[in-house]
MIDOSE-1310 file (N, C-alpha, C; in nm, 2 decimals, decimal comma, always signed):
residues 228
xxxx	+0,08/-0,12/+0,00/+0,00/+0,00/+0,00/+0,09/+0,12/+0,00; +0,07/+0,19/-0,07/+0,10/+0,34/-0,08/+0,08/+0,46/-0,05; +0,14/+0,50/+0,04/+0,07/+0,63/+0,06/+0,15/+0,74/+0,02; +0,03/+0,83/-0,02/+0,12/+0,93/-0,12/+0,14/+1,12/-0,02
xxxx	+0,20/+1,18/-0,08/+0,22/+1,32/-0,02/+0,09/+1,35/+0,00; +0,01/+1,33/-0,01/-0,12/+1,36/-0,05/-0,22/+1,33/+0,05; -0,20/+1,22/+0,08/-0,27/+1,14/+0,14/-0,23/+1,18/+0,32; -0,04/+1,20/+0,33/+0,01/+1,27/+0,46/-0,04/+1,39/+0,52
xxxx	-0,08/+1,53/+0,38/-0,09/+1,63/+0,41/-0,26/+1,60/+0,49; -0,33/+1,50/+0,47/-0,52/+1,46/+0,49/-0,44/+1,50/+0,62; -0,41/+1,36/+0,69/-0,40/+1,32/+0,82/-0,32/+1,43/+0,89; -0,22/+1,48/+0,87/-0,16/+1,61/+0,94/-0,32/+1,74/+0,93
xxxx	-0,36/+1,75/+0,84/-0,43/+1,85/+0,86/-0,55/+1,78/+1,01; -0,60/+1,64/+0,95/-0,72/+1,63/+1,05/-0,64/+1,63/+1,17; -0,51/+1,58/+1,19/-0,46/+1,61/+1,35/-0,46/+1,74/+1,40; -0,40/+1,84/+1,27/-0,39/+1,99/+1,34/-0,53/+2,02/+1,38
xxxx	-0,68/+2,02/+1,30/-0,81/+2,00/+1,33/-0,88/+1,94/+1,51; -0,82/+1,84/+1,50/-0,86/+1,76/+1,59/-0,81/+1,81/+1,73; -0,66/+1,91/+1,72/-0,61/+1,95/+1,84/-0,64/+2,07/+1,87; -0,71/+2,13/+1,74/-0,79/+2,28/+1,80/-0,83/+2,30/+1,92
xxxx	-0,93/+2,16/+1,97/-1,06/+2,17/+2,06/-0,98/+2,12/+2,18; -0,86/+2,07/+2,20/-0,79/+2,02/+2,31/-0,68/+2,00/+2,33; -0,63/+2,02/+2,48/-0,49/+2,00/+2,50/-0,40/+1,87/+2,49; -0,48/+1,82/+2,43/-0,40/+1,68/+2,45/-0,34/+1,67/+2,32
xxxx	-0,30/+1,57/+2,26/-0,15/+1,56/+2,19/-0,20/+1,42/+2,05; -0,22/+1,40/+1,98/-0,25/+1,23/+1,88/-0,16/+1,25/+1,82; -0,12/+1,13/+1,79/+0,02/+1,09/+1,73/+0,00/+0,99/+1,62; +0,01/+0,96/+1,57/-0,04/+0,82/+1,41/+0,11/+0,82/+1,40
xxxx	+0,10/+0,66/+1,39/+0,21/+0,61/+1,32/+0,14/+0,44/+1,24; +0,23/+0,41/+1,10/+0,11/+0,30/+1,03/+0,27/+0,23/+1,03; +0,26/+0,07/+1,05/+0,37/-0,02/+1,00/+0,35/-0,09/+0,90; +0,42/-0,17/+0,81/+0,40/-0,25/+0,72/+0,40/-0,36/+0,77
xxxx	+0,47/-0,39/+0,84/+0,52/-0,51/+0,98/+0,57/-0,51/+1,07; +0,52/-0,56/+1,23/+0,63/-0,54/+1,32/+0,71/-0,63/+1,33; +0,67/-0,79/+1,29/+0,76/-0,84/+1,27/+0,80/-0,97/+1,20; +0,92/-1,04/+1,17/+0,90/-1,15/+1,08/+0,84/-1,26/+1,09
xxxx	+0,85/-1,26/+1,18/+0,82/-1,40/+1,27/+0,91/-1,50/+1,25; +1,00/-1,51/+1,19/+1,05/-1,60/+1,19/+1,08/-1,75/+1,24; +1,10/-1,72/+1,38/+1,11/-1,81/+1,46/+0,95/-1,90/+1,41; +0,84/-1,87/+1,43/+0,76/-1,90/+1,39/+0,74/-2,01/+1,28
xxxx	+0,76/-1,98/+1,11/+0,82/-2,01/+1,07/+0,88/-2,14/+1,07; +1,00/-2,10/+1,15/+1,07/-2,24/+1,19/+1,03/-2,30/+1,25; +0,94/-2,31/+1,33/+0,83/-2,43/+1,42/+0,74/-2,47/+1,31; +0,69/-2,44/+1,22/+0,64/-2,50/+1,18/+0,71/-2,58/+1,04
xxxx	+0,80/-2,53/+1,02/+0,86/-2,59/+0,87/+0,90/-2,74/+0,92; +0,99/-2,67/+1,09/+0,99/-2,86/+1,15/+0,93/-2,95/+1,17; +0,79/-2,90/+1,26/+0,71/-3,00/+1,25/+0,67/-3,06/+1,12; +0,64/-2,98/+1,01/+0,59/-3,01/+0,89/+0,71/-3,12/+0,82
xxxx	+0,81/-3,10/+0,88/+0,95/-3,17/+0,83/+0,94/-3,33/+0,89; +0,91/-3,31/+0,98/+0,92/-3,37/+1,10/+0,79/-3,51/+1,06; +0,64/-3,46/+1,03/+0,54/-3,53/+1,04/+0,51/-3,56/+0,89; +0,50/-3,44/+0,82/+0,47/-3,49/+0,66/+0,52/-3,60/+0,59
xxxx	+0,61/-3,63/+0,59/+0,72/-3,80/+0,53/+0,66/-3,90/+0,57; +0,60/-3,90/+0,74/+0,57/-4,03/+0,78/+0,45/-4,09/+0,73; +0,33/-4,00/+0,67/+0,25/-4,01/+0,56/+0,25/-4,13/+0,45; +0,40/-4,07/+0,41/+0,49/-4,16/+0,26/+0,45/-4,29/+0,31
xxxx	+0,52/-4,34/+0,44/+0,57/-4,49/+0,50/+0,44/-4,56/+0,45; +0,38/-4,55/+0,49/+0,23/-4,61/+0,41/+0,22/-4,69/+0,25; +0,25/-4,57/+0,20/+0,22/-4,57/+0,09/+0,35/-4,68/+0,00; +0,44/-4,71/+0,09/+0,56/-4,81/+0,05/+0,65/-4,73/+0,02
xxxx	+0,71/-4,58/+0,05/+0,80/-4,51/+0,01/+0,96/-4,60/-0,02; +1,01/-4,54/-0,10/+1,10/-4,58/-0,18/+1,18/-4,51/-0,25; +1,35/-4,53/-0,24/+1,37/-4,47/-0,31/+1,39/-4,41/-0,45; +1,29/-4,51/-0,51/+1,32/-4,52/-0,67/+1,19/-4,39/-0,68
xxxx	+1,10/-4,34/-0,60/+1,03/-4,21/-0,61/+1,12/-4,14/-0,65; +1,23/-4,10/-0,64/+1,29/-4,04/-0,65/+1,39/-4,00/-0,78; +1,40/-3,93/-0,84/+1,52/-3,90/-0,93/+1,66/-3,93/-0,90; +1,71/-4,02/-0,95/+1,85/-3,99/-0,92/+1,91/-4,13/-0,78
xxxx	+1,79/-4,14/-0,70/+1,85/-4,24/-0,59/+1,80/-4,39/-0,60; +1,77/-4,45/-0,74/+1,78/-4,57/-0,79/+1,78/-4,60/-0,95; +1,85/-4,68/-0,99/+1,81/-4,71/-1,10/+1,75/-4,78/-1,14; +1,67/-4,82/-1,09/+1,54/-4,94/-1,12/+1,58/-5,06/-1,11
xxxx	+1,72/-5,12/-1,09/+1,74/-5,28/-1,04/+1,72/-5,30/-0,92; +1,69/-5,40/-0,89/+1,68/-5,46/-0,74/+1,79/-5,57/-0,75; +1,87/-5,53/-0,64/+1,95/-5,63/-0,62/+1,93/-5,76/-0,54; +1,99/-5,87/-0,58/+1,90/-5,99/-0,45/+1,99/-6,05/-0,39
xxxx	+2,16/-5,99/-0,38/+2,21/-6,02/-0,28/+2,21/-5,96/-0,13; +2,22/-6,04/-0,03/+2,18/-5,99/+0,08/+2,29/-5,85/+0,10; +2,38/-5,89/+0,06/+2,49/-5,78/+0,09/+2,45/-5,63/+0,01; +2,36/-5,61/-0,06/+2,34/-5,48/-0,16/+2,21/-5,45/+0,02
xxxx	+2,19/-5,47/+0,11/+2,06/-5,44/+0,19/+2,08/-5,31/+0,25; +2,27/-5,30/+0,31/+2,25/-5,14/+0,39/+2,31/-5,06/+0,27; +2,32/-5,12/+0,11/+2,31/-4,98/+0,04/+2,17/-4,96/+0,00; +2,05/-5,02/+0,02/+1,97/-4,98/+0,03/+1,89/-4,94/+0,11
xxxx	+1,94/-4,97/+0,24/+1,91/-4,90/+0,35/+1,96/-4,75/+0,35; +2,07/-4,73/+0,28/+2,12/-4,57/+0,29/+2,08/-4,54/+0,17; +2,01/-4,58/+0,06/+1,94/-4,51/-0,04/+1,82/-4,46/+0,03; +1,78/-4,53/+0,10/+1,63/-4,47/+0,17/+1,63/-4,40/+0,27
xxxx	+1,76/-4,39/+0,35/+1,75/-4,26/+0,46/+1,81/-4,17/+0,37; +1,84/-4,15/+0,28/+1,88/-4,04/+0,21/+1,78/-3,98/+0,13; +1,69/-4,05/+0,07/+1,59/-4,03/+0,04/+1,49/-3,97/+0,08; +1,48/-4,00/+0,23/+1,42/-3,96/+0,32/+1,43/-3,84/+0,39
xxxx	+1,54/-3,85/+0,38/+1,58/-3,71/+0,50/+1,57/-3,59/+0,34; +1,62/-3,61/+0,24/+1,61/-3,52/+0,14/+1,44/-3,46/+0,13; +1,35/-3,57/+0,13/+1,24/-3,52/+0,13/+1,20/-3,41/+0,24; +1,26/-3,45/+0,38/+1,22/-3,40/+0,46/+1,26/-3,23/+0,44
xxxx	+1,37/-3,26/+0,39/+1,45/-3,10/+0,38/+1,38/-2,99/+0,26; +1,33/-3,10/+0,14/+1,26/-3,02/+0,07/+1,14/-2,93/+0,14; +1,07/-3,03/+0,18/+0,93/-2,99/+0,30/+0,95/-2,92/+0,42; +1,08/-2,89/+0,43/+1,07/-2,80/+0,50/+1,12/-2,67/+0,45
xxxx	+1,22/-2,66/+0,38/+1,23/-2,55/+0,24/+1,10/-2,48/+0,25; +1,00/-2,60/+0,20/+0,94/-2,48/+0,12/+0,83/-2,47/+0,23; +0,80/-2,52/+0,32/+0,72/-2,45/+0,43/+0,77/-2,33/+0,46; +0,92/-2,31/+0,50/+0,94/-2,22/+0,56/+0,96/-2,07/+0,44
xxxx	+0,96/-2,09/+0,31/+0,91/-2,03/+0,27/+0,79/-1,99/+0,24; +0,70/-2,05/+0,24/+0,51/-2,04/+0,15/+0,52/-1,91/+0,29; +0,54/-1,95/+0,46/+0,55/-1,91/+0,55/+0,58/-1,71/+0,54; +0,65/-1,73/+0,44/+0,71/-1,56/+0,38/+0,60/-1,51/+0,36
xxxx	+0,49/-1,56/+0,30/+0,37/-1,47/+0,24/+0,23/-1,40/+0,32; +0,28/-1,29/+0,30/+0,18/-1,18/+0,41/+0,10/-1,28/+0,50; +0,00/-1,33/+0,37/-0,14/-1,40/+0,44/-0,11/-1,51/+0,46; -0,01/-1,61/+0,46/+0,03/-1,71/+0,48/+0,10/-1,70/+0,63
xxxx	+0,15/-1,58/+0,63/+0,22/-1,59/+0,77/+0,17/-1,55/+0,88; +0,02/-1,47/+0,84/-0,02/-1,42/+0,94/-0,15/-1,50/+0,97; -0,20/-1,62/+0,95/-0,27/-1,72/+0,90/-0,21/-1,86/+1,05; -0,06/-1,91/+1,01/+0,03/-1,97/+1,02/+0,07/-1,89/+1,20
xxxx	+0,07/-1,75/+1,22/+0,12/-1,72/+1,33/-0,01/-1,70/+1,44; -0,01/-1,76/+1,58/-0,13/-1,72/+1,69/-0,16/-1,62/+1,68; -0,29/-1,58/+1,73/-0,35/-1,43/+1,71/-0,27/-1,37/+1,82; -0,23/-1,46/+1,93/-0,18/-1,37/+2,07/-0,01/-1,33/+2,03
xxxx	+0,03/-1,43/+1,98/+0,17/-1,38/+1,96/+0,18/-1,24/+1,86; +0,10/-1,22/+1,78/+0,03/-1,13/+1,71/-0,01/-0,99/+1,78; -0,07/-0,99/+1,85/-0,13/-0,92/+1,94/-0,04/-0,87/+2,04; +0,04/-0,93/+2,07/+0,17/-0,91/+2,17/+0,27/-0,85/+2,11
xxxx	+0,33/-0,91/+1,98/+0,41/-0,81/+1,90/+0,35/-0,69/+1,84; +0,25/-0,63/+1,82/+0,20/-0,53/+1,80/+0,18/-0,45/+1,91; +0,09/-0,52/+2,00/+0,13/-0,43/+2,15/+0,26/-0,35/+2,18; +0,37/-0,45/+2,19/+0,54/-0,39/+2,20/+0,57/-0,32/+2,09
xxxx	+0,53/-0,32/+1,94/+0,56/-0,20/+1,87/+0,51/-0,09/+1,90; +0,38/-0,08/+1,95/+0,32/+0,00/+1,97/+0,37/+0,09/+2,10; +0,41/+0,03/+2,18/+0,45/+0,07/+2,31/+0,61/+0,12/+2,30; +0,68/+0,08/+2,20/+0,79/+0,18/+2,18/+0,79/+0,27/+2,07
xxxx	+0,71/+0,29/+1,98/+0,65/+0,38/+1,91/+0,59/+0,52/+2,04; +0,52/+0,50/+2,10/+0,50/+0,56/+2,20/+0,63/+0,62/+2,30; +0,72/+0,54/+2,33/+0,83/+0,62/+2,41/+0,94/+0,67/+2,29; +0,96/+0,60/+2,20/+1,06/+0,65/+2,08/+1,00/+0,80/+2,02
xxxx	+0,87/+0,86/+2,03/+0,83/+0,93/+2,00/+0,81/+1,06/+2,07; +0,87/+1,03/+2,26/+0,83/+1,10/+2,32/+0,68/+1,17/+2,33; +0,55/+1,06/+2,32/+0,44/+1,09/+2,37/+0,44/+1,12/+2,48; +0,49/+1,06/+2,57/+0,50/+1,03/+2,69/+0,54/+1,14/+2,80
xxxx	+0,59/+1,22/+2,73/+0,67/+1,34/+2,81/+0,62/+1,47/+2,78; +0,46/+1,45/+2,75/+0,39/+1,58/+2,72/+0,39/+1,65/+2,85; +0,37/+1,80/+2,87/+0,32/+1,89/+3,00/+0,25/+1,79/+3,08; +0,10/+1,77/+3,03/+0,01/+1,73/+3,09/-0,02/+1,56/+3,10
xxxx	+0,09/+1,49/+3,03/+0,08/+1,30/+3,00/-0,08/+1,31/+2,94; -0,10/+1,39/+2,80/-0,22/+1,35/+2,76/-0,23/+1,34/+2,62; -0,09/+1,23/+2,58/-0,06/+1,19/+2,50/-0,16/+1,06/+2,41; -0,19/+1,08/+2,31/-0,26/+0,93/+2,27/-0,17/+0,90/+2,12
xxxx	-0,14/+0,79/+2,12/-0,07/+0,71/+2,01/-0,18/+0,60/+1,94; -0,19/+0,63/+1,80/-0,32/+0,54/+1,70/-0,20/+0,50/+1,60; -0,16/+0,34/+1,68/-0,07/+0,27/+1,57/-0,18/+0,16/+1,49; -0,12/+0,14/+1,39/-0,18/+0,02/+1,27/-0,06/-0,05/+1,24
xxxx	-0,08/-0,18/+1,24/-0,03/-0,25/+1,13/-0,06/-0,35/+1,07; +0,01/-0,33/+0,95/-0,10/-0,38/+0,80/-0,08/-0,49/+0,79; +0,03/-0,55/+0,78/+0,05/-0,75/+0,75/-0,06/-0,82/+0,88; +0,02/-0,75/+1,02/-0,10/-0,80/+1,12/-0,25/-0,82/+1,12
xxxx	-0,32/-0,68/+1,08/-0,42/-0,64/+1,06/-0,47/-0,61/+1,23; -0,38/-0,52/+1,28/-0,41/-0,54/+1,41/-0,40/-0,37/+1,46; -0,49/-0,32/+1,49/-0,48/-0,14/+1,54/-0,45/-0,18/+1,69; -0,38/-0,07/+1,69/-0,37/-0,05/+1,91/-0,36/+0,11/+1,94
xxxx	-0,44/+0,16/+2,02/-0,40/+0,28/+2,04/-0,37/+0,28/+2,19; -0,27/+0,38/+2,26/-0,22/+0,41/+2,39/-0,19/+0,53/+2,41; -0,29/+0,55/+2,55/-0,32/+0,69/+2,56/-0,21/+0,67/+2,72; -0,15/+0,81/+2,72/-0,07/+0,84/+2,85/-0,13/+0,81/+3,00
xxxx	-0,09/+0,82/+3,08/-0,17/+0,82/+3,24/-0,27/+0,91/+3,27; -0,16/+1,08/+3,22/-0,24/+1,16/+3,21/-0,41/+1,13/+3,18; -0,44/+1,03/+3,08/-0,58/+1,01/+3,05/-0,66/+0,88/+3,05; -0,59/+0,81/+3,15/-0,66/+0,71/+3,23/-0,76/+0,73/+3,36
xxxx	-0,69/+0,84/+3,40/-0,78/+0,84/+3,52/-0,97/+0,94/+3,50; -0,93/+1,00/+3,40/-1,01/+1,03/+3,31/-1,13/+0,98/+3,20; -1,08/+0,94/+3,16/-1,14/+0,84/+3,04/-1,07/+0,66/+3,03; -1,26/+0,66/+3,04/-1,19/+0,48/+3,04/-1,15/+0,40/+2,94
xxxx	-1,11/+0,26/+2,96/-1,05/+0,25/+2,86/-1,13/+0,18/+2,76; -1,24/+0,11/+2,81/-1,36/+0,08/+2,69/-1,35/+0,19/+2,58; -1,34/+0,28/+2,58/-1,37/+0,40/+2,51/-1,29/+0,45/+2,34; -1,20/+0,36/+2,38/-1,11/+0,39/+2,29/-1,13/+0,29/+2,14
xxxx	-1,24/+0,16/+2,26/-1,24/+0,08/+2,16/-1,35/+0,11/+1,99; -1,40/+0,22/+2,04/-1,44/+0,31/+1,91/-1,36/+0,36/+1,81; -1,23/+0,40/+1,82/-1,14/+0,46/+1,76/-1,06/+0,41/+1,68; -1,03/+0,21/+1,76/-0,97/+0,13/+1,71/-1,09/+0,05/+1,59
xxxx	-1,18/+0,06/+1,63/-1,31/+0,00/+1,55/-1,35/+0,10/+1,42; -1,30/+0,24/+1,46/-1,32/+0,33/+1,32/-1,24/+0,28/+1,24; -1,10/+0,26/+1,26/-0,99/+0,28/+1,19/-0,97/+0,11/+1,11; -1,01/+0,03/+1,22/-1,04/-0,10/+1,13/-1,15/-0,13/+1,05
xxxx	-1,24/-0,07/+1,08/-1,34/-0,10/+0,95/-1,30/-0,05/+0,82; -1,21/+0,07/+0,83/-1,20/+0,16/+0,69/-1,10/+0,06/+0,64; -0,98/+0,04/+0,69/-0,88/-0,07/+0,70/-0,92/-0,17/+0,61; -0,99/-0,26/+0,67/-1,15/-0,39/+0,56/-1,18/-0,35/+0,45
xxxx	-1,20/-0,22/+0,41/-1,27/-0,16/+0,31/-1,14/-0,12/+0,20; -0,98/-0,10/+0,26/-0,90/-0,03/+0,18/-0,89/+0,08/+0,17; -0,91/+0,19/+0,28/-0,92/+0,30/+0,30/-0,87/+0,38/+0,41; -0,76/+0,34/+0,39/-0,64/+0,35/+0,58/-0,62/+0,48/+0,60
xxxx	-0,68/+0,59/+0,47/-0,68/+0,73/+0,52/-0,76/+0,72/+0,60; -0,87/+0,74/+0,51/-1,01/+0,74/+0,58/-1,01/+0,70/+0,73; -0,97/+0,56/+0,75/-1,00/+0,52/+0,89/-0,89/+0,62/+0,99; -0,79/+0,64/+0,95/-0,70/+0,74/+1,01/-0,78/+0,89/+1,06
xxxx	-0,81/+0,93/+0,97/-0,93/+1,06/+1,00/-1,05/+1,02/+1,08; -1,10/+0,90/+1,07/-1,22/+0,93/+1,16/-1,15/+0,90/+1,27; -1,01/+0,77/+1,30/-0,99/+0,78/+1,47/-0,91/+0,89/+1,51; -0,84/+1,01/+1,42/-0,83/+1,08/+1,42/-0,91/+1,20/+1,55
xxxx	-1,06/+1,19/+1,45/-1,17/+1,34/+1,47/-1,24/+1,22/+1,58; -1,21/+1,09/+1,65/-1,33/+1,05/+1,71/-1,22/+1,06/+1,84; -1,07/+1,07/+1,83/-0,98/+1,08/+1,94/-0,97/+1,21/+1,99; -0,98/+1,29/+1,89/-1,00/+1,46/+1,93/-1,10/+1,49/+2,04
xxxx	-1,28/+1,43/+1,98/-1,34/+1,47/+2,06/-1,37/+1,45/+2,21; -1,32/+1,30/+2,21/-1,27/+1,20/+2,36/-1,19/+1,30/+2,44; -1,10/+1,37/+2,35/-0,96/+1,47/+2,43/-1,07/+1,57/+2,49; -1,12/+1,63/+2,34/-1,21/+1,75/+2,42/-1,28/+1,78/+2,51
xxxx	-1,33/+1,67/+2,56/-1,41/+1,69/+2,64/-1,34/+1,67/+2,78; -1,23/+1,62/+2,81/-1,22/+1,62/+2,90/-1,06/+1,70/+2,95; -1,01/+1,73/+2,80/-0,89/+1,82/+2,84/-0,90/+1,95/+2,69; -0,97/+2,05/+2,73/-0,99/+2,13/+2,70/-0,83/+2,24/+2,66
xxxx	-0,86/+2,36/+2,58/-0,71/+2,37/+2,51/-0,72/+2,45/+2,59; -0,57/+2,47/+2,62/-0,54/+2,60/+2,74/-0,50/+2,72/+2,69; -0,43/+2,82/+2,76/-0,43/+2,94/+2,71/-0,34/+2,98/+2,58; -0,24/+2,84/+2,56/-0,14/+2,87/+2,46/-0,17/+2,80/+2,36
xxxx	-0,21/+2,65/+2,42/-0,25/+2,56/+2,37/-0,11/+2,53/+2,27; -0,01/+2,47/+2,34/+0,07/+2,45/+2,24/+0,08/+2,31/+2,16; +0,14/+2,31/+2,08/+0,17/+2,21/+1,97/+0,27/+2,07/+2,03; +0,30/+2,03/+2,12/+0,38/+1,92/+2,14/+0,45/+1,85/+2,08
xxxx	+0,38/+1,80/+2,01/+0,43/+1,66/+1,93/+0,39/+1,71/+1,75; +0,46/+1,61/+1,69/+0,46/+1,68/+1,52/+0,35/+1,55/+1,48; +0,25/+1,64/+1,38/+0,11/+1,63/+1,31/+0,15/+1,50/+1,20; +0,25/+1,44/+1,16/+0,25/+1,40/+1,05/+0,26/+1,25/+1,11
xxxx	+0,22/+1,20/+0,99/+0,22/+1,04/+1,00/+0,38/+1,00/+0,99; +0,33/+0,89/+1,11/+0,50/+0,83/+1,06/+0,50/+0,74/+0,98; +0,57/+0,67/+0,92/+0,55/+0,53/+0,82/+0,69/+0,47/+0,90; +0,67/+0,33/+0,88/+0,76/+0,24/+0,92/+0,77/+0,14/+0,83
């Protein structure tokens, strides 16, 4: 997905909009991914390595399946038995390595991996990007702690927003889950400005109401989207 100059100047303007009516601070930042998962990944290419072959045994595996690891005679002295014993652990273990190759590639593909990975591990690595997004950005160190951070990320499909202390004791945290529910419906639809702007104008008014702009009302934190 692409987002263009165009699309940055939307979201900077609805934040500068949004912070008219209040002292508090929104910050957007959107990821492509927080992470590889890799390790992931690799639990599964092994198991799949690990269980897929034994399938084969059934079926009389052999290694004349194979290219290259028989030439189609059978030998009928007893002595040809552990070279065919090591044609078929080689055979074997080859398959296994293929199967796991390419699990741990298919594994590379957005929907494949995010499919393939637990929703909680998911949920957890987004949480922690999100939560250092928030300190790397110095939300956290507003006047008033009435910082809120509206992160997205896309491979996950997972929104989190985190609002300072300053605005816990204030507003609860059910509340928010409107803002995260704007931003993912528009998200579903392909429209990650759009959902940006309404949790945007629905995080402003949550602010407004309960931290109103003061006399200088200053600017904190900078209006613009971050991209990762």
């Amino acid at each position: 997905m692409r987002i263009s100059p165009a699309d940055h100047d939307r979201i900077r303007r609805a934040v500068e909009e949004a912070e008219q009516a209040t002292s508090g601070e929104i910050f957007c930042v959107i990821a492509r991914r927080v992470s590889s998962y890799r390790e992931v990944g690799l639990a599964w290419a092994a198991a799949a390595a690990m269980i897929l072959p034994l399938l084969l045994i059934p079926l009389g595996f052999s290694p004349a399946w194979l290219p290259g690891f028989s030439d189609g005679w059978q030998a009928a002295q007893l002595a040809a038995t552990p070279v065919t014993m090591a044609q078929t652990l080689g055979a074997y273990a080859l398959v296994q390595v293929v199967i796991f190759l390419a699990v741990f590639l298919i594994h590379g593909l957005p929907v494949v991996r995010r499919l393939m990975t637990p929703a909680s591990i998911r949920r957890h690595r987004v949480r922690k990007a999100a939560i250092h997004q928030f300190l790397a950005h110095g939300i956290h160190v507003t006047a008033n702690r009435t910082g809120v951070l509206i992160f997205c990320a896309l491979d996950e499909h997972r929104v989190e927003v985190v609002a300072d202390e300053g605005i816990h004791s204030r507003v609860p945290v059910e509340i928010w889950a409107d803002v995260t529910s704007a931003l993912t419906r528009e998200l579903r639809a392909g429209r990650p400005i759009e959902g940006f702007e309404a949790a945007i104008a629905l995080s402003g008014e949550v602010l407004s109401a309960h931290f109103p702009p003061g006399p200088d009302n200053l600017n904190e934190l900078s209006d613009r989207l971050v991209e990762l």
